[in-house]
Backbone as a printed PyTorch tensor [residue, N CA C, xyz], in Angstrom:
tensor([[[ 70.9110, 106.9840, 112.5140],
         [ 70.7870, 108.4060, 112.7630],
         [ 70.6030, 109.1050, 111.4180]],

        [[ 69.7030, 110.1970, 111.4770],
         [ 69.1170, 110.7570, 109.9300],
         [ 70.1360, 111.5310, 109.5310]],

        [[ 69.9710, 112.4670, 108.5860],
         [ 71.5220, 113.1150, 108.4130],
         [ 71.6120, 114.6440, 108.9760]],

        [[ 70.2600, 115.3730, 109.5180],
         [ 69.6440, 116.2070, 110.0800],
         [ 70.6710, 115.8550, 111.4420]],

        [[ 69.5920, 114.6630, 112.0590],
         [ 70.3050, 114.9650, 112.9190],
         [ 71.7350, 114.4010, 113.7060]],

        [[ 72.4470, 114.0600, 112.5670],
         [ 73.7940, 113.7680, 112.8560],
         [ 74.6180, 114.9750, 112.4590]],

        [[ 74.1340, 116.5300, 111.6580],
         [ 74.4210, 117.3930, 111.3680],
         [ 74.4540, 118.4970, 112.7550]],

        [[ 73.0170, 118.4850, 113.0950],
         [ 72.9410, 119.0020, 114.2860],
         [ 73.4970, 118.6500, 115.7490]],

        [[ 74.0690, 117.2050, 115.6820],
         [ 75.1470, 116.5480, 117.1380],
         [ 76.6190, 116.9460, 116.2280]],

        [[ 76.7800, 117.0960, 115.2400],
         [ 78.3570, 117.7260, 114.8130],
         [ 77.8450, 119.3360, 115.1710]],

        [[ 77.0030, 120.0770, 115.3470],
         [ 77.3890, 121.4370, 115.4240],
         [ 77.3230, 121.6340, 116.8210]],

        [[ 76.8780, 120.9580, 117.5300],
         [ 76.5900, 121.1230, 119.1430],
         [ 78.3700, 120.3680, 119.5590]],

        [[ 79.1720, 119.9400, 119.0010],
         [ 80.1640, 119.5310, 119.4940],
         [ 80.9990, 120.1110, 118.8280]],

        [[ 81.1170, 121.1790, 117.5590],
         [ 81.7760, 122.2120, 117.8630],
         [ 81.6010, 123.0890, 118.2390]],

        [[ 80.0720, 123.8460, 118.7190],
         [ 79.9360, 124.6050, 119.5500],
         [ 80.7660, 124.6770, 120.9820]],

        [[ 81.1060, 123.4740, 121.1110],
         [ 81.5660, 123.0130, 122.8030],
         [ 83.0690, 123.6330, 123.0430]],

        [[ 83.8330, 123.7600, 121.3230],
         [ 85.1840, 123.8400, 121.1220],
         [ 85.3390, 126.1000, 121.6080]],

        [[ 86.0830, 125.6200, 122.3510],
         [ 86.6690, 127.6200, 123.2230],
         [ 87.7820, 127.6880, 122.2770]],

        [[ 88.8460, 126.7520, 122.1420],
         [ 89.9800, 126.7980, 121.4940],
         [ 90.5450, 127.1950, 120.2520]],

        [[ 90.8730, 128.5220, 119.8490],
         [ 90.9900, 128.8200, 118.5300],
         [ 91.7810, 127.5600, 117.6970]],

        [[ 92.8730, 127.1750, 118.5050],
         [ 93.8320, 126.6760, 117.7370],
         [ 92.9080, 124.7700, 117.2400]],

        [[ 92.8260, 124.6730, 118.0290],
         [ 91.3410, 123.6000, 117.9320],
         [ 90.5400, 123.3490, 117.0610]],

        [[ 89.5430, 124.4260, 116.9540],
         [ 88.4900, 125.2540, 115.9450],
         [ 89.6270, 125.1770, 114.5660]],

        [[ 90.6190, 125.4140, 113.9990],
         [ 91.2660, 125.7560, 112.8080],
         [ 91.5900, 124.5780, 112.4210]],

        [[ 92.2760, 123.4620, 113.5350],
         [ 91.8600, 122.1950, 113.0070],
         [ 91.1680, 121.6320, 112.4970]],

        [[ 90.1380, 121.9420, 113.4030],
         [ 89.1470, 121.1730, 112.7560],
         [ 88.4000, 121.4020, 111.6680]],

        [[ 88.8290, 122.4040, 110.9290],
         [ 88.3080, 123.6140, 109.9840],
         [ 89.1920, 122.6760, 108.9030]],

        [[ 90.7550, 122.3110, 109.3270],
         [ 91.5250, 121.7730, 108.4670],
         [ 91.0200, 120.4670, 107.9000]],

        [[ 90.6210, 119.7070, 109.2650],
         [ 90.1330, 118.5020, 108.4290],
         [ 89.0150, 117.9980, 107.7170]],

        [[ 87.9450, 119.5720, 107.8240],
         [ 86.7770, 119.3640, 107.0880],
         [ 87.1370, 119.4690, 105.8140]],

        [[ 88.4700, 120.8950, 105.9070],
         [ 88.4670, 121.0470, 104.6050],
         [ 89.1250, 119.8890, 103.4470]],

        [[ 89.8040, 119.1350, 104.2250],
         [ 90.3890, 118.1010, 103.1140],
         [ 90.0740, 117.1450, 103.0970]],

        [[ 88.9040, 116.6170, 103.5770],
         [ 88.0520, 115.5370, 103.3340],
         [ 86.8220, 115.6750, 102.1020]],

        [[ 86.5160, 117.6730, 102.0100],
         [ 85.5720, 117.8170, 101.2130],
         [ 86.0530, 117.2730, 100.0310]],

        [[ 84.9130, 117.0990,  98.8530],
         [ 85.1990, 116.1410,  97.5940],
         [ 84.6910, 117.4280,  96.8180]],

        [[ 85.6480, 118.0370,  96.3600],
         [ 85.2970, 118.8600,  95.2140],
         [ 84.9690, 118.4790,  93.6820]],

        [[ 84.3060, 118.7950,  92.6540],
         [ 84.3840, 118.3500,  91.3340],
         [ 85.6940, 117.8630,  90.7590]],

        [[ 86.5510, 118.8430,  91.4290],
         [ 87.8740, 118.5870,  90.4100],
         [ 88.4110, 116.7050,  90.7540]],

        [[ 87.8450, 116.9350,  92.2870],
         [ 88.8790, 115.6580,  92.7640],
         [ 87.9900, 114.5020,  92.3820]],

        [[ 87.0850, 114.7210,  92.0180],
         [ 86.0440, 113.4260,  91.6230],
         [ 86.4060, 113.3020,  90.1250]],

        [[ 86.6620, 114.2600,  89.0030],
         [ 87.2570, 114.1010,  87.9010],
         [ 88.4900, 113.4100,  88.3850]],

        [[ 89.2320, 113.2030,  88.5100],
         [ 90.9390, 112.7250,  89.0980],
         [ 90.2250, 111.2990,  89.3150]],

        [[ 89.0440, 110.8430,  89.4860],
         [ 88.6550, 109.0460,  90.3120],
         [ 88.6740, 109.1460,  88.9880]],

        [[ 88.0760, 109.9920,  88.0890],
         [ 87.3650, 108.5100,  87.5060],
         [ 87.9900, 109.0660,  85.9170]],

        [[ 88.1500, 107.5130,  85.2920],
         [ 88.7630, 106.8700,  84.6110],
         [ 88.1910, 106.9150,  83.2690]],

        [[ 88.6210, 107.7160,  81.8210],
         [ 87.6740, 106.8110,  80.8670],
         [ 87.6930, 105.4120,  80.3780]],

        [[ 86.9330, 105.2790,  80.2360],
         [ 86.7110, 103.3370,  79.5000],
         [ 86.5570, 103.3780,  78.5090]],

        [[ 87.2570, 102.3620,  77.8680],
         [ 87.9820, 101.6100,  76.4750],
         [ 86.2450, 101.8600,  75.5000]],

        [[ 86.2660, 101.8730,  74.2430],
         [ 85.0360, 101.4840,  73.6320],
         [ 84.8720, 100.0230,  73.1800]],

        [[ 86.1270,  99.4510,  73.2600],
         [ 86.4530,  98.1200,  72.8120],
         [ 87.3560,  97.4390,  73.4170]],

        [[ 86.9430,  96.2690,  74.2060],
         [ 87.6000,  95.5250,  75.2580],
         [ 88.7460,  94.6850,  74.0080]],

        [[ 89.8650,  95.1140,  74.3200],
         [ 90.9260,  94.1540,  73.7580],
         [ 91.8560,  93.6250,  74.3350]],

        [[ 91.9190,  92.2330,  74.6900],
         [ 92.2600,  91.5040,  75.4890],
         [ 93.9410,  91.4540,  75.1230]],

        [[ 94.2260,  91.5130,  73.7540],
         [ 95.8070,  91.3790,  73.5690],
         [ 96.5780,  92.4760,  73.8880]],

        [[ 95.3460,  93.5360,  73.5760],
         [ 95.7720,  94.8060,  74.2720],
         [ 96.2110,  94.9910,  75.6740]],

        [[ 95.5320,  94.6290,  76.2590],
         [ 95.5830,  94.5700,  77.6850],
         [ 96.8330,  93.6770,  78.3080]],

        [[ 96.7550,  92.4210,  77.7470],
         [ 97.8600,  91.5870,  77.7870],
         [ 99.3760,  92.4900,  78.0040]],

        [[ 99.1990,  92.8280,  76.4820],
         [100.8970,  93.7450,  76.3840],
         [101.0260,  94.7030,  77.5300]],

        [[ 99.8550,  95.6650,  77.3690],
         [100.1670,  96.7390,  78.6340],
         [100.3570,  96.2640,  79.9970]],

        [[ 99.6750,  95.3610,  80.0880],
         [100.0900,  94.5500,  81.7130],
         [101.2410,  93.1520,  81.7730]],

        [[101.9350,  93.5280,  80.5810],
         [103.0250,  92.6290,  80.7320],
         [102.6640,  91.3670,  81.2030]],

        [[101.6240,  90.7730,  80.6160],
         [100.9120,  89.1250,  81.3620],
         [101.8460,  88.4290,  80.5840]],

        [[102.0680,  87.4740,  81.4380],
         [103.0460,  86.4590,  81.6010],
         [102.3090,  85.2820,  81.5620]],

        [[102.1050,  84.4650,  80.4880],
         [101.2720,  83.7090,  81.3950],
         [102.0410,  82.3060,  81.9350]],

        [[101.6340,  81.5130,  82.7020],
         [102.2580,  80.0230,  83.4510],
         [102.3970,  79.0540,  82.8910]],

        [[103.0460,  77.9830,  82.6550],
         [103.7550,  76.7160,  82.0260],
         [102.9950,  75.9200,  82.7840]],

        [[101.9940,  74.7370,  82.5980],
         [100.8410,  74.3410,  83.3700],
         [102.3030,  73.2720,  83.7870]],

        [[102.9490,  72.8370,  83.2990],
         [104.0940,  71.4610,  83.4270],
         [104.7570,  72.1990,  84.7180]],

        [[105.3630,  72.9860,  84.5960],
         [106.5280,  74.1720,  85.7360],
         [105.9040,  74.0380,  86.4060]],

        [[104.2710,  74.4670,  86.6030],
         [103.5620,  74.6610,  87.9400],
         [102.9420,  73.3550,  88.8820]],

        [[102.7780,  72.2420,  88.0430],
         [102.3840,  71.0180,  88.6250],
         [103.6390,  70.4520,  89.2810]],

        [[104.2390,  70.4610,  88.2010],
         [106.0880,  70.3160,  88.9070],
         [106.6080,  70.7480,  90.2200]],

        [[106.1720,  71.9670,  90.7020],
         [106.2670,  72.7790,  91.6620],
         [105.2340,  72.7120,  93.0510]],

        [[104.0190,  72.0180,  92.4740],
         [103.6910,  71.6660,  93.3690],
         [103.1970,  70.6140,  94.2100]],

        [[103.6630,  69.7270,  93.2630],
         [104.1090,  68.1980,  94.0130],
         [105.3490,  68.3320,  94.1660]],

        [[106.6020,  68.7080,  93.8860],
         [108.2140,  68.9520,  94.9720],
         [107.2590,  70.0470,  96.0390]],

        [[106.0710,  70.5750,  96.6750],
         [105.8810,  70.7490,  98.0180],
         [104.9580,  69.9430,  98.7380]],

        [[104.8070,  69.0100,  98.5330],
         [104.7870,  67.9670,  99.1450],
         [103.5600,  68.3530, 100.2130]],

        [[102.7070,  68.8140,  99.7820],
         [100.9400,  69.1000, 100.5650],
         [100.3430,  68.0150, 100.8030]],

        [[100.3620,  67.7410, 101.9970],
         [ 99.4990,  66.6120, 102.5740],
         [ 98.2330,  66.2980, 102.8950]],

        [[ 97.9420,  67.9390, 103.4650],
         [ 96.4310,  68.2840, 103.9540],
         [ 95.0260,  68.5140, 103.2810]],

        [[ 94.4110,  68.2200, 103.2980],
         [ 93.2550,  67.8900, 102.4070],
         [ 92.7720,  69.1160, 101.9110]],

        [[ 92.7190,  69.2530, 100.9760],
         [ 92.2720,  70.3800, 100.0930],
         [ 90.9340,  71.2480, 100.9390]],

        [[ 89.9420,  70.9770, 101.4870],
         [ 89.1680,  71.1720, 102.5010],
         [ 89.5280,  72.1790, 103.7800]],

        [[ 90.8770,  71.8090, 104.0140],
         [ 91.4860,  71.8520, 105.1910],
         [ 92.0500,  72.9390, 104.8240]],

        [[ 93.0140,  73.1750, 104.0970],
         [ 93.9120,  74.2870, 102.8570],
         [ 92.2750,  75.5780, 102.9260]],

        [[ 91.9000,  75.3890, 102.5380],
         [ 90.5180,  76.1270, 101.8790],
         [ 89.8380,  76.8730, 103.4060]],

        [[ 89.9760,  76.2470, 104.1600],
         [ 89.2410,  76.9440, 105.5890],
         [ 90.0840,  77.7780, 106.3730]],

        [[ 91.7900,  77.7000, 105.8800],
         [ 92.3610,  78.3420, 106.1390],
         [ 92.8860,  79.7650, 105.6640]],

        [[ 92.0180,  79.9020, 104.7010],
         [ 92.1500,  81.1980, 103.8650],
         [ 91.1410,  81.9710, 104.4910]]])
């Protein structure tokens, strides 16, 4: 449907609306769906000029994994099912 006329089947179906209290609703939820400038400033984000990875590290508190702890951990669970099988279930 073009945007014409998906504009013109939204005004013929509030035309249909008698109901003040109705009509103000629906007034409500146009209005807070609209995307004003301000709220599109608020998405968006500036970006770094220089990707720094240690940087990033610290601020996201990365932790990183003990490859020994984690192999350890997952042979004591004792997975039987074929890796294949595991994988089709995601």
């Amino acid at each position: 449907m073009s945007g014409e006329a998906l504009k013109l089947k939204l005004i013929h179906k509030i035309l249909a609306y008698n109901d003040v209290k109705q009509l103000k609703v629906l007034d409500e939820v146009i209005s807070k769906t609209e995307i004003g400038e301000s709220q599109l400033e608020k998405l968006v984000k500036p970006t770094r000029e220089k990707l720094d990875i240690e940087a990033i590290k610290i601020q996201q508190n990365f932790q990183p994994i003990n490859a020994y702890e984690f192999f350890k951990e997952l042979e004591e669970l004792n997975i039987e099912e074929p890796l294949e099988d595991l994988l089709k279930m995601i």
